[in-house]
N, C-alpha and C positions, 0 to 999 in steps of 0.2 A: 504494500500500500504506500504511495506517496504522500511523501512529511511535507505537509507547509508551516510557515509562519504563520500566527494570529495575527501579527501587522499586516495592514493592508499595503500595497505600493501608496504613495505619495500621491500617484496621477495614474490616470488611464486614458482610455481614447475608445470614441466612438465614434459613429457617420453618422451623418446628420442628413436629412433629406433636406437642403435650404429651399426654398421657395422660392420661385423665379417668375415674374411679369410676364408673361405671354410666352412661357416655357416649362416643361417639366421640373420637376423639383431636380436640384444637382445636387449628388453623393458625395459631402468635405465632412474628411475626418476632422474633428475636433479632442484637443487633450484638455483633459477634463483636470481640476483639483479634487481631490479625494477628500471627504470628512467622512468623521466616524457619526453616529445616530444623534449626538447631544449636539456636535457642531451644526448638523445639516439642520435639525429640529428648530435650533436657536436661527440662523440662517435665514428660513421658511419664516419663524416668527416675526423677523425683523422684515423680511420682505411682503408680508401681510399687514404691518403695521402701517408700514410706509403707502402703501396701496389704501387703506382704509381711511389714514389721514388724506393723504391727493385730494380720493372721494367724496369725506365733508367737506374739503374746502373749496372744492367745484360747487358742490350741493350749496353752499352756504355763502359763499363770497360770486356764484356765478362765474363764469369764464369761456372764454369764446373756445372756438374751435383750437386755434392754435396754439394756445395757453394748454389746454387739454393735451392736444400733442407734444409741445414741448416737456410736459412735464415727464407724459408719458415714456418719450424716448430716454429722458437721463434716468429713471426709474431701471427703465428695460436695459439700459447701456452699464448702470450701477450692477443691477445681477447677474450681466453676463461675463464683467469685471470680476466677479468673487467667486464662478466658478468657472470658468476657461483659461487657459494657460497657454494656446496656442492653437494653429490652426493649418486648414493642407490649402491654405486661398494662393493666390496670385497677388494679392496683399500682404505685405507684413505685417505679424501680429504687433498691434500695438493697444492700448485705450484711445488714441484718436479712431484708429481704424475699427473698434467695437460700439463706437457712435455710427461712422459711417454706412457699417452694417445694419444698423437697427434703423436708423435713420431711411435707409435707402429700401430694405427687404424687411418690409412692413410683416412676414410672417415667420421669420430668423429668430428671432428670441422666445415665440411658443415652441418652436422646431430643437432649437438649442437647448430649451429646461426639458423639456419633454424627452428628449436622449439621457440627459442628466440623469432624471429621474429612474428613467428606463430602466437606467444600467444598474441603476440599485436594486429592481424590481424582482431579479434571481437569485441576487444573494438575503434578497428576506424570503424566499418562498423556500432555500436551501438546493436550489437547482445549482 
């Protein structure tokens, strides 16, 4: 039987189906940051909060369209900062270029957390 480590690696990687404007989604592996159940938990929590507050303060101060989006994409560009490490693009990873992503491929960051997620989804089932 093969002995592993209880520690997880550091990072992984997955593909990501991005979303493309007038084209099929395109297959970029992304490396992912690793957390263990209490970092990702805490994570999750802080990116719910953040989202709930946005939401009254749309609801309660009013805000146009772009307000809305603007906030939306530093939100979306802030989570994909805390869990992406790099990327298979034709761009260089950087945090400008994880605005320009979110910014431009308006379906990249459900695509992106939803791999994230994924990849946790077999090691909680014990697959």
């Amino acid at each position: 039987m093969a002995k592993i480590k209880i520690a997880q690696n550091p990072k992984f990687a997955a593909v990501v189906q991005v979303p493309r404007i007038g084209a099929e989604p395109a297959p970029v592996e992304f490396q992912f940051r690793y957390m263990d159940r209490v970092a990702l938990s805490s994570m999750f929590d802080r990116w719910n909060k953040a989202r709930d507050a946005w939401a009254v303060k749309v609801q309660k101060d009013g805000a146009s369209w772009e307000e809305v989006t603007t906030g939306e994409i530093a939100l979306q560009a802030e989570q994909l900062g805390e869990i992406v490490i790099g990327w298979d693009l034709e761009d260089e990873f950087s945090a400008e270029a994880i605005v320009d992503l979110v910014r431009t491929c308006t379906g990249a960051p459900k695509a992106v957390i939803d791999a994230y997620q994924a990849a946790y989804s077999p090691a909680r089932l014990g697959n």
